[in-house]
Structures are given as structure tokens and as C-alpha cells.
N, C-alpha and C positions, 0 to 999 in steps of 0.2 A: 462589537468585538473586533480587533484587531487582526490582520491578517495577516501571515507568517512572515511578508515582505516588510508590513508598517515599522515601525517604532512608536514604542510607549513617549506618551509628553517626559517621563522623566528621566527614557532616553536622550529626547529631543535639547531637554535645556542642557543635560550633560554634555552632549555633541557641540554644544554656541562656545564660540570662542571665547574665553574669560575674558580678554579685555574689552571685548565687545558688549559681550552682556554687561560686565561689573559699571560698566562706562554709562550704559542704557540706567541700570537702577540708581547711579547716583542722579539721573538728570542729567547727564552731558554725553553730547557724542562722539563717535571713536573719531579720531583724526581720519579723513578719507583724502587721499594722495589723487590727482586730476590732474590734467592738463590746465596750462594756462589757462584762467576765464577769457571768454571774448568780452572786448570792447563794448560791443551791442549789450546793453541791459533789456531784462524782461517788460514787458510792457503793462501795467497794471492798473486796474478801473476798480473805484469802490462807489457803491449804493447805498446809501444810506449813512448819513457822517456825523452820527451824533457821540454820545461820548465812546461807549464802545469801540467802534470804527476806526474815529480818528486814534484812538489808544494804541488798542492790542495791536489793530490793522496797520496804523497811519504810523504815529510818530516814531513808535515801538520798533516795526519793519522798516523804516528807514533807518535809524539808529545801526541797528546790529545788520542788514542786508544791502543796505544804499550803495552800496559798489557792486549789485546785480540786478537791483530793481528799479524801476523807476514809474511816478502814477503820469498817466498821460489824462486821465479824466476823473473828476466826481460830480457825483450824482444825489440828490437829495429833493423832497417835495418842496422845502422849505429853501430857498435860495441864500436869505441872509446864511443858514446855518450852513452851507455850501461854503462860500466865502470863509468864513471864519475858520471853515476844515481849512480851507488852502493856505490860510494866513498860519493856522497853528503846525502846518506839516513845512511849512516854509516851500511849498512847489510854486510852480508857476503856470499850471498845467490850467485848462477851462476848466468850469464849472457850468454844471445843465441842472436844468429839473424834468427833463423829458433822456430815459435811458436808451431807448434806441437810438437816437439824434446821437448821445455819447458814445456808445459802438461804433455806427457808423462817421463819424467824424473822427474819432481818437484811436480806432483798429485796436484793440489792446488786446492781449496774449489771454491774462486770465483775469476774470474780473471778482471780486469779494462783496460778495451778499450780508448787509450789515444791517438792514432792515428792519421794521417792525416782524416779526414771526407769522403774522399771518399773509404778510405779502411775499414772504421767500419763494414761494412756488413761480409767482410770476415774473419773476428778475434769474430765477433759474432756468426756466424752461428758456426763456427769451435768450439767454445768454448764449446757451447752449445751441439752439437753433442757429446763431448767428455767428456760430462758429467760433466759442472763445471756452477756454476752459473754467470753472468755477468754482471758487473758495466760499464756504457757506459757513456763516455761527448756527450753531446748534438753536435749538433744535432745527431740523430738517426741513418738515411745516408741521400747521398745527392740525389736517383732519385727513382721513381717509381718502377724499373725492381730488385735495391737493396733492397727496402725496401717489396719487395714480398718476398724475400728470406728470410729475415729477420723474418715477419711473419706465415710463412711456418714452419722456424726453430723452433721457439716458442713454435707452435700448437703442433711439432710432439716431445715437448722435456717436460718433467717432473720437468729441472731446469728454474731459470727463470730470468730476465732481469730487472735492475733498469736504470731508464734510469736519469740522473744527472741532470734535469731540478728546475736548485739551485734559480731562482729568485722567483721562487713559495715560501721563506724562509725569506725573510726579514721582519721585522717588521709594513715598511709600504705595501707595497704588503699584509701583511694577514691584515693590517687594512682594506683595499680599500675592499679586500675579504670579510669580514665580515660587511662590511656597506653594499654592495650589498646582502649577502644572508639574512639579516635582512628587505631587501625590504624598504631601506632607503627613496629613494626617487622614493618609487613604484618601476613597471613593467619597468625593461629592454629595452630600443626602440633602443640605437645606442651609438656608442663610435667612441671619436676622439682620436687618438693615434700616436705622433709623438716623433719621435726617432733621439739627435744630436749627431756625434761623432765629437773629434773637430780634428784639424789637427795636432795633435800629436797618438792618439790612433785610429783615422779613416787613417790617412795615414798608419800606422802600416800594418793593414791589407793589404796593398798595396808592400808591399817590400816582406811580406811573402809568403810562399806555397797558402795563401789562396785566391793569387790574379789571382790564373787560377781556372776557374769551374772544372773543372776535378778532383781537389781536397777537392775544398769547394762547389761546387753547386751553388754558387756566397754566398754574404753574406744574399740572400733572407733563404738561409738554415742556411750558421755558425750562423750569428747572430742575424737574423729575429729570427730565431726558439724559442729566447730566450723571445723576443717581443708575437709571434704568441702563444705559450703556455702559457704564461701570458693569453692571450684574451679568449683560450679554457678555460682556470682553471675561471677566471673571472665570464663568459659569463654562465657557465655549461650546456655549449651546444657542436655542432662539424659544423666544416666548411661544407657549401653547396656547394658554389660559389665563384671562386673568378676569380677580373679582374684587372689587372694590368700594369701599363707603368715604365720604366725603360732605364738608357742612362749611357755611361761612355764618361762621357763629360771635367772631369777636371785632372784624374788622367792619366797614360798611356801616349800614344802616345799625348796628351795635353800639348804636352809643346814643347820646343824650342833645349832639349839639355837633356844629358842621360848617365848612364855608367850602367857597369854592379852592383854593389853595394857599400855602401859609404864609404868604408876607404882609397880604392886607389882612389878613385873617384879626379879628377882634376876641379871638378867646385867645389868641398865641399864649397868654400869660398863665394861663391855668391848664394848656393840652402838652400832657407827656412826650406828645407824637411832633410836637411843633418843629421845624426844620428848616433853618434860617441857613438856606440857599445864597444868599449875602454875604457869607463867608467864606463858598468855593468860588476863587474866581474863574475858574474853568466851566463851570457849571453856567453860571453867571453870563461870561461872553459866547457861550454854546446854543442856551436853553432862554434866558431873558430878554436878552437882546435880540431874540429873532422871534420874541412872540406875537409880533402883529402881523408878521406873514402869514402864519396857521392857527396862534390861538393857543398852542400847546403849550402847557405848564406844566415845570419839570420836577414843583415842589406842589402837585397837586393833595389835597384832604384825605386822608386814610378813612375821612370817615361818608364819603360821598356816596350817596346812595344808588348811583350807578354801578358801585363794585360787584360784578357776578361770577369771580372766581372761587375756590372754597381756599380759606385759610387754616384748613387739618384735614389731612388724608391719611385712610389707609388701605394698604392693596397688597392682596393675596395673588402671587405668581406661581402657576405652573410649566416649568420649561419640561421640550419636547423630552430632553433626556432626562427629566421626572423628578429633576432637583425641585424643593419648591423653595418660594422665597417668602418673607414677609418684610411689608415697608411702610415706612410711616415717615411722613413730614409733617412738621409743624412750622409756624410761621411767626410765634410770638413769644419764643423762649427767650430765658432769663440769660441766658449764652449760645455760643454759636459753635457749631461742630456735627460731628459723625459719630453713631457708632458700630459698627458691622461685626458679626460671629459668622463663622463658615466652622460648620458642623459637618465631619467627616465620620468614617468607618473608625478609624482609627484614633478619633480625636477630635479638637476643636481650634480653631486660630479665632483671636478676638485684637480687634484694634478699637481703639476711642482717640477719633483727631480733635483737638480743642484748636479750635480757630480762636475767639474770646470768650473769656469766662472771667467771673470778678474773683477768684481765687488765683496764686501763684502757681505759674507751670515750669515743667523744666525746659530746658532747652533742648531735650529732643523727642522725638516720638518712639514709644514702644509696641511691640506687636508683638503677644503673646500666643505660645503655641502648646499645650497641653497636650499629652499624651492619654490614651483611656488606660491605660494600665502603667504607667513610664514617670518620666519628670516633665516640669516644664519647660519651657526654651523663652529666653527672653529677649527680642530681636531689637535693638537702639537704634534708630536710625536721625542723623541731625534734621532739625524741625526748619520746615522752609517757609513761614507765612503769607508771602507776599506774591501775587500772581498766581493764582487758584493753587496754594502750597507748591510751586514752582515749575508750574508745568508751560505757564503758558509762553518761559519761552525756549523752551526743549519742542516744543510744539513747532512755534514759529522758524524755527533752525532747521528743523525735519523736513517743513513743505519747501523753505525757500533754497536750501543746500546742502541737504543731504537725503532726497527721497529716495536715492539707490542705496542710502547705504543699508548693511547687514538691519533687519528688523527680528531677531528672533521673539520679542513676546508681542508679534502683530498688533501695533499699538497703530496703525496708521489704518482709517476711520472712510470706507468706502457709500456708497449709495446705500446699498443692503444692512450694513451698518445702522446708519441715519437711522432707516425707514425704521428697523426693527425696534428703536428707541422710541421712534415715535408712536409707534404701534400700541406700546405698551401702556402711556399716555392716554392717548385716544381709547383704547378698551376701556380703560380705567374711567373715564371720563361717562363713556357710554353705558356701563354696569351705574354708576351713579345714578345715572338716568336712569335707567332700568330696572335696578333692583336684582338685575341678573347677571351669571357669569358671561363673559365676550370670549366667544375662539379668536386667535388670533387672522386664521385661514379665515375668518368670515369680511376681513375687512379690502384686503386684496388679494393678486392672485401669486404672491410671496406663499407659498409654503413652507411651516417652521421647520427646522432640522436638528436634530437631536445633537450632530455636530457641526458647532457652526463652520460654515463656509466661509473661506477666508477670499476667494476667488473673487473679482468683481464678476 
């Protein structure tokens, strides 16, 4: 309950200065008036430089920031693929495969965590101890025992942690956000939330590093997390409860015939799954060229029998404020997209994002908002495809020159944040296990909050 002092959220967006907000939901940020930039640019270190990295992080951030930023170091286990970051970023800065020796030799301001997922904790905590700010890809890590260390390190450190949770950035994502803090169609009761990848970009996952837990937590963390913070930021609440079933029933050991990855591969001619890597030259000078250093292959077998994540999940969420949620991913749809319902007191708001589907789409996306007793509202908003439907560089523009500016629908992604994403993950993971529901309070000593904290 609200107290005489507070304001309601649909006080709140009415209070945000139109050109700020309006500026916010299309993806672009307000103009912010500064003093002259200094000369001195930021000083910036990345971990891990495989395609991600050099992308979003490397080429992308120089492109649109390079007249504030600059990489004094990279880092990687794989040395070829080091090299090859520095050649494809055009720097001239070293290259290590030991990250302390890179801190310490290169001093850099803030360093970007680009890693395989289950080593984030250790290039985080490190960074932080040694006195450098840190930019982290989602998810956060992948188990409970990492992500205590992670928040440990935090508490006991004066710099601090952005954690990259870029889907909170796009245009319909902050519509959907601002129809619910406006208390559209009333009080919050429940969401339906399902998630398809189609068998080109959900198999992906299945060839790479991310298709042992060990390294991704399963995709309840890589790529739930991305889902699951959605639902915190959404919801403006934090997980209580969550129950979960999950199976690896299609990919792996699911089939009939197998190699180690697809270019020698002797069935290429008859596997659906086949992915002739040959044709991205990025890929190619990244991932081929440097496999005698480590071995890694980036067009590894979908169907290896070492894969022990689940390719269909579903999980039943209870947030502290008693909204509940239901989720499902699949990993081997016919097309690719979203579809979410947020069920109100008053009514219902439903979107369906088609990323690819073999049927013709329009050019923009709709978001539909029903009344229980009223008409409908039909919301248009132009369709972004490219860069997680356009956020990721609304994202990048926010950390690197504009983190002051106005943020009315708190789209900017703290420690508390991360963790509670990954939380949800990790429960999810451990009811798998179990058979049983996971409290969230049982896994650290985060306690959920009915409203979420927006405070680091």
C-alpha cells in the first residue's frame, strides 16, 4: 500500500517529461547538453573476444563511442583468437591470455566480461578487487556458490558492475513497460510467457560451448535470463518461488548418427542440422583458424552425446507480490519469436514478436490491449529486427554516454538485478533436479521483495 507521501506508478510515468520518455520508447536517447568531452578517453579491457565481444563490445563500441573510449587490453585463453580480436577492432593495444598480468600492465578504467558463462564470476570478482569497474553479458553466472562470490565482491568493493541485460532497450519491451506502470488494465494477477527458437538459432546453441551446464548453466541461465529479467523489470517485483520441469529429448543423444563437428562430418549430405561454417568469414577467421590452440570448434555436432542441457522447459513463477507467471522455451521451433499476455484486474495486454516465421509479416509490431468490459486498443509500433529487435544499441549509448541521463522506466540492469535473473534460472534448474518447488531465499542471502528495489 502506498503511503500518503508516495505516488502511484501512473502518477509516476505522467510526471516523466514527454520528450524524455517518448525519446526512451522509441529507442533513442534525449539529447543531454555537457561540457566539452575531455581529451583523456575511458580506458577499456575485454575478456573473452570471441564473436560476441568483438561485436556488440569491440567493433560496435568503437564505431558509435571511439571518440570516448579506447581498449588498452584483450584478453582470451586462446591467444590466436586474441590477435585476430585486435586485428578485427583495428587497435593496437596487447593481447594476454593471463588477466591479472592485463590489469596490471594496462590500468584500465572498466573492463567487459565476455566470457564463456561459467567463468564470469572469476574475471568479475577479480576485476573488481583490483580496482576497475565492470561490464558483464548476461547472464550474471551460472549457480548459487558463484553468484555469492559475485555479491560478496560487490558489497566489499567501492567500483561497480553493469550487468548487460539489453532486452530491457527496445522499443516494444519499454511500450509493454509503460502500459503496465500506467496500470493499463489494472492490478497485475499473472503472465503467460513463452519463448520459440527455431531450428537454426536454437540448434546453434547445441553445437556450441553452451551445450554442457558447466559452462552455461543450461539455457535456464544463458538464455532464460534474458526472458526472466524481462519478467523482474516488467512485473517490479522479485521471484519467491519457482517450479519447474525440463527434458533433453530432441537434441543429443536423439538421433540416429553423429560426428564430432560439421565440416569433416560424413553425413553433411543428409543432416538437416548441417552448418557449413565455410561461408561466415568471420566465423571462419574467429573460431577455425585458431583451433589448434584450444581444440574448440565452433560448428561443433547437435547431436554429441556430451550435450547435458534440456532443449524444452517449463517453469512456474511465484513473485513476492503474488503475481504468478508461466514460461516455456523451446529450442526447435518451426520459427522464431515471443509470445507474452499480462493479465490484469481490468483486462489483458498480449504481444506476439516474430523474429522469423516462413509466412509474410507486416512491418510493424502490434500490441494489443483488451478491456474486461470496454474495446480493444491496438498499439503499432515500427518493427526493429536487427540487434536483439534494437536494443542493443540503445543499451550501448546508455553505459557509454548517457548513464546520467533521465531513466524514468529503470531500464539500467544493477548487481541485484543480474542475480535475481539468475536466481530464477538456477531454481529452475534445481526443481528439475528435485522434483520440487525452490524458494528463492534458499539460495542466497538476497531476500525477495514484493517491490522491487531499484537501489544498488
Amino acid at each position: 500500500m502506498d503511503s500518503d507521501n508516495s505516488i502511484t506508478r501512473r502518477e509516476f510515468v505522467a510526471s516523466s517529461t514527454k520528450a524524455a520518455a517518448g525519446a526512451l520508447l522509441l529507442g533513442r536517447m534525449p539529447t543531454i547538453i555537457s561540457a566539452k568531452p575531455s581529451l583523456k578517453k575511458k580506458r577499456l579491457a575485454m575478456v573473452g573476444t570471441g564473436h560476441r565481444g568483438t561485436g556488440m563490445w569491440g567493433t560496435s563500441v568503437l564505431a558509435s563511442c571511439g571518440d570516448i573510449v579506447e581498449f588498452v587490453g584483450l584478453c582470451d585463453i586462446n591467444p590466436g583468437r586474441a590477435e585476430t580480436a585486435k586485428k578485427m577492432l583495428s587497435v593496437s593495444c596487447p593481447t594476454f591470455t593471463n588477466f591479472e598480468q592485463m590489469i596490471e600492465k594496462t590500468k584500465p578504467e572498466t573492463v567487459i566480461v565476455t566470457t564463456v558463462d561459467g567463468t564470469h564470476h572469476t574475471f568479475i570478482t577479480k576485476a573488481l578487487e583490483m580496482g576497475c569497474d565492470v561490464i558483464t553479458e548476461k547472464p550474471l553466472t551460472t549457480n548459487e556458490a558463484k553468484l555469492r562470490q559475485i555479491i560478496e565482491a560487490q558489497r566489499s568493493s567501492k567500483n561497480k558492475i553493469i550487468v548487460a541485460h539489453n532486452y530491457r532497450y527496445p522499443p516494444t519491451q519499454a511500450r509493454l513497460k509503460e502500459l503496465l506502470m500506467q496500470e493499463r488494465v489494472g492490478r497485475l494477477t499473472s503472465v503467460d510467457f513463452h519463448w520459440y527458437l527455431d531450428v537454426y538459432h536454437g540448434a546453434d546453441y547445441f553445437r556450441r560451448w553452451h551445450r554442457l551446464r558447466e559452462n552455461s548453466g543450461t539455457l535456464l541461465n544463458h538464455k532464460a535470463s534474458h526472458h526472466f529479467d524481462l519478467l523482474n523489470w516488467w512485473i517490479e517485483s522479485e521471484p519467491e518461488e519457482v517450479h519447474a520441469f525440463g527434458a533433453l529429448e530432441f537434441y543429443g543423444k536423439n538421433h540416429e548418427f553423429r560426428h564430432t563437428h560439421c565440416r569433416p562430418c560424413p553425413f553433411k549430405e543428409k543432416c538437416e542440422f548441417f552448418f557449413d561454417m565455410t561461408k561466415d568469414k568471420r566465423l571462419m577467421q574467429l573460431y577455425a583458424d585458431n583451433e589448434h590452440y584450444d581444440g574448440y570448434t565452433r560448428d561443433g555436432c547437435v547431436w554429441k552425446e556430451d550435450i547435458d542441457i534440456f532443449d524444452k522447459m517449463a517453469v512456474q513463477i511465484r513473485y513476492a507480490n503474488k503475481v504468478q507467471v508461466s514460461y516455456s522455451l523451446t529450442t526447435y521451433s518451426p520459427y522464431e519469436g515471443f509470445r507474452v499476455a499480462f493479465n490484469g484486474t481490468k483486462g489483458r495486454i498480449d504481444f506476439w514478436m516474430h523474429e522469423k516465421q516462413p509466412w509474410p509479416m507486416e512491418s510493424y509490431d502490434e500490441i494489443h490491449v483488451t478491456d474486461s468490459f470496454g474495446k480493444a486498443e491496438f498499439v503499432k509500433l515500427p518493427r526493429i529486427e536487427a540487434d536483439h529487435y534494437g536494443g542493443d544499441p540503445v543499451l550501448r549509448e546508455t553505459i557509454f554516454k548517457h548513464q546520467s541521463a533521465p531513466d524514468p522506466l529503470k531500464r539500467a540492469a544493477n548487481v541485484r538485478d543480474g542475480a535475481m535473473a539468475v536466481l530464477i534460472g538456477v531454481a529452475a534448474r534445481n526443481s528439475i533436479g528435485s522434483g520440487k518447488p525452490v524458494r528463492i531465499a534458499e539460495l542466497t542471502d538476497l531476500v525477495p521483495q514484493a517491490q522491487k528495489p531499484y537501489a544498488e
